[in-house]
N, C-alpha and C positions, 0 to 999 in steps of 0.2 A: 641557712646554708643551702646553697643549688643545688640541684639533684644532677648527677652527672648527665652530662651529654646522651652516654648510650641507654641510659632508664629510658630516656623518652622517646629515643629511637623504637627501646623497647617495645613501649604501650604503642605507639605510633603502629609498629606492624601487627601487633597484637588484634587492633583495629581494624586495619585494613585484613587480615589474614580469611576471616570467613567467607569474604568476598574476591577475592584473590580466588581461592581454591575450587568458589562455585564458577568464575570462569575460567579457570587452569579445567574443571574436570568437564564442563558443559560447553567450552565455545575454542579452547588453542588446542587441547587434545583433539575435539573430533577435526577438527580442520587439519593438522597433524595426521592424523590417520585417512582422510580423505585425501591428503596431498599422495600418500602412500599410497592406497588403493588404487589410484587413479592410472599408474603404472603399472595392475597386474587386470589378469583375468579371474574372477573370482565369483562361485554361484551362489556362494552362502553356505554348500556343503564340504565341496573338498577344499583344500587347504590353498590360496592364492597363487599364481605362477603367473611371474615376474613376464610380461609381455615388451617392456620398454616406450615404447612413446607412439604405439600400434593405438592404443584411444583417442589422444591427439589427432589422431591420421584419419581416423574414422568421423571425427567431427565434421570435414569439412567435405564428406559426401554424401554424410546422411541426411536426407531430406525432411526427417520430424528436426531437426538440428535448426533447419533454415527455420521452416515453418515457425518453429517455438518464438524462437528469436524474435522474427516478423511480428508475431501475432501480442509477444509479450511489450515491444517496444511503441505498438501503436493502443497497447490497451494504457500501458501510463500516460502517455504523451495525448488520450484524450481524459482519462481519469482524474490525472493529477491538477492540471491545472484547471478543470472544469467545475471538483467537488473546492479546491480551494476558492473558487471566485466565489461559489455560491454560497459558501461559507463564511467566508467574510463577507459579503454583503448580506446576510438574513441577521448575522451577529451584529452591525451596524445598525440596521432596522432594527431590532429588537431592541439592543441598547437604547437608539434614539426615541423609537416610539412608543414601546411596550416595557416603560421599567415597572411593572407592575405586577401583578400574580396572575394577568392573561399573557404576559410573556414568559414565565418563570413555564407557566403550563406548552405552552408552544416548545419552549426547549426543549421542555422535559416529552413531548410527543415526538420532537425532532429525535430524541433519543433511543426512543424506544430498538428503531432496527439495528443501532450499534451493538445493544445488550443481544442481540437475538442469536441463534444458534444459526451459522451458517447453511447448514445443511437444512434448517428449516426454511430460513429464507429462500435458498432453491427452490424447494420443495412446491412451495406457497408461490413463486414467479413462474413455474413451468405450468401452474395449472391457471394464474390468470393469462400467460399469453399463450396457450394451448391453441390449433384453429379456432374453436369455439367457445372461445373462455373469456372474459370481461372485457379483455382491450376490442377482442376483434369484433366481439356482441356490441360494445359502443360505437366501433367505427361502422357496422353494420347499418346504426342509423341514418347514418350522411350516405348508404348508397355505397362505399367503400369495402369493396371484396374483401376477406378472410386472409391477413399477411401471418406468413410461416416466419416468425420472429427466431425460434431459436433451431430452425430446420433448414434454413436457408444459408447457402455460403455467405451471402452475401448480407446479410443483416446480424448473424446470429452473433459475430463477435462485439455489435456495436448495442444488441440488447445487452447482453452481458457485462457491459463498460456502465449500461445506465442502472442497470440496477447494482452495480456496484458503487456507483458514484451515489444512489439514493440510502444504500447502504450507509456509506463513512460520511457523509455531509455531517451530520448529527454533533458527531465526533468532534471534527473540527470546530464545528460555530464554539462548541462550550469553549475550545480555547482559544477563538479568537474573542470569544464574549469578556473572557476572564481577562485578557491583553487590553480592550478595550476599555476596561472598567480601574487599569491599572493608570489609566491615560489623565494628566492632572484637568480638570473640569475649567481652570482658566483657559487655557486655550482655546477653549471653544467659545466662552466670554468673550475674550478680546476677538476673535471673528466673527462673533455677533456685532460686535460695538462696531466693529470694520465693514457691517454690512455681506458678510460672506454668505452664502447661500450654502444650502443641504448638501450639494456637490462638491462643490469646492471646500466643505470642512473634510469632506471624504478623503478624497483627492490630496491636501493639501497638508491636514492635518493627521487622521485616522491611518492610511494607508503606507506614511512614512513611519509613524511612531511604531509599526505593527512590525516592524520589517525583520526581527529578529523572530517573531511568533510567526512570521509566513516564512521563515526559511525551517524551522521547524517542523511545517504543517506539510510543505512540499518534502520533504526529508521524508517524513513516515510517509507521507503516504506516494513516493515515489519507492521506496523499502517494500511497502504492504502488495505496490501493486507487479512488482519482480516476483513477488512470495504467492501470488493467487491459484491456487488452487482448488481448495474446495468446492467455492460458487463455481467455478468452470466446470467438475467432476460432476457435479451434483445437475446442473442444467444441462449441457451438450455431453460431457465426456472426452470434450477435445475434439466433437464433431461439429457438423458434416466436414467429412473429410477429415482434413488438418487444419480446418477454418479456426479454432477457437485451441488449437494446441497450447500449450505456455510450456515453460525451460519446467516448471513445477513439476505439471502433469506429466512431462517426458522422463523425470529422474524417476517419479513414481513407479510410471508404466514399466522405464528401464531396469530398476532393483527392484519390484516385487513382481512382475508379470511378466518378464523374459530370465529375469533372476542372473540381471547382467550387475551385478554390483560394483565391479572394478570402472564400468563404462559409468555408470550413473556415476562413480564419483569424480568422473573426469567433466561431466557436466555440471554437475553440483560447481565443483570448482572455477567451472565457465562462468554461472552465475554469478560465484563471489567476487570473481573478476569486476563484471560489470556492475553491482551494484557498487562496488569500492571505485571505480572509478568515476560512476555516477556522481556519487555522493563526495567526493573530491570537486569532480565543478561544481557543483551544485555550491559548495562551502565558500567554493573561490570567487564564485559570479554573486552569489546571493547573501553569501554572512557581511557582516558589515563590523567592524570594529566598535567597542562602546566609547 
């Protein structure tokens, strides 16, 4: 005999329900109350008073506002698609030429800085590209004066893009390694027999079948690089100047160092903005139908 209808509805929510409630308590609530906040003035001490759409207003002549913006939108736009190409191409080479236990080892070194503690990582990149620290003691050799990598308006935001990019590289190759390995091994046969060369398997073969694992890959880590914070705190602090500000480090500074909570959540929400729209094209121009 069937078991009615509503039993499996039952078990069904049953199921879903512990996951359900850890985002009802960790991801609609706070966005719900950041929607609210975001309409008052509030220090964290006295009780919130209702301002109306004065945050809104203030957006668009605060100058960390611009800067952030700027600074956030040029650090994905070299991050994202620089650590993906390189990513997929080292995971292609390794596949192709190193399916052995000196590629397994190359991964696995590739990995290392993913696992790493951000704030270590800083740490460890401010003291090799210090005036006097490994990069500039190298270039010292060729005759090449001492460059202010993360001192400089003008450099510091594009160090910070490279050692992020040397950061997440790691990350990616494993899944673009694991998409590639998912890849049926005729294809590449029959392009042999057809005479195809190393490129054109790339090209032809590799880089179309991948295309649902690179809209993935662009996805985080267009996500990861709206979210950066730490490595910026940790190396500049969103200096010189407002060279290296992010939307991040501005909510930070805005709710715990001017103890504008109601402002930071009118930014916070700025952000949501953009990364939800992002990731809308991103889905539209780049997912592909199976």
């Amino acid at each position: 005999m069937p078991k009615p209808k509503y039993k499996d509805a039952g078990f069904a929510f049953a199921y879903i329900l512990p996951s359900f409630l850890l985002i009802l308590v960790f991801s609609i609530i706070p966005i719900i109350m950041d929607v609210g906040l975001s309409f008052t003035s509030y220090n964290m001490i006295t009780s919130p008073e209702w301002t109306g759409l004065d945050n809104y207003k203030r957006l668009f002549t605060d100058p960390y506002i611009g800067a952030s913006i700027k600074n956030t939108v040029i650090f994905t736009f070299v991050t994202v698609p620089v650590q993906t190409l390189l990513a997929l191409v080292f995971a292609a080479v390794i596949a192709d030429k190193f399916r052995s236990h000196f590629g397994e080892a190359v991964k696995s070194a590739m990995f290392i800085p993913v696992i790493a503690s951000m704030v270590l990582i800083g740490n460890l990149w401010t003291i090799i590209l210090e005036p006097h620290g490994i990069v500039n003691n190298f270039l010292g050799l060729f005759g090449i004066s001492p460059v202010n990598w993360l001192g400089s308006k003008h450099l510091s935001l594009f160090s910070v893009c490279i050692i992020s990019i040397w950061k997440n590289v790691g990350y990616f190759l494993v899944i673009f390694y694991a998409g590639i390995m998912d890849i049926p091994a005729e294809l590449y046969d029959a392009a042999d027999v057809d005479g195809a060369g190393t490129m054109q398997k790339f090209l032809h073969i590799t880089v179309p079948a991948l295309s649902s694992v690179t809209y993935l890959v662009v996805t985080l880590g267009t996500i990861w690089s709206f979210q950066v914070f730490d490595l910026v705190y940790t190396l500049t602090g969103g200096g010189p100047g407002l060279s290296t500000q992010t939307l991040v480090l501005t909510i930070y500074n805005t709710a715990f160092r001017s103890y504008e909570m109601g402002y930071a959540s009118t930014i916070a929400l700025l952000m949501f903005v953009f990364v939800l729209v992002i990731s809308i094209l991103q889905k539209k121009f780049l997912a592909k139908e199976d």
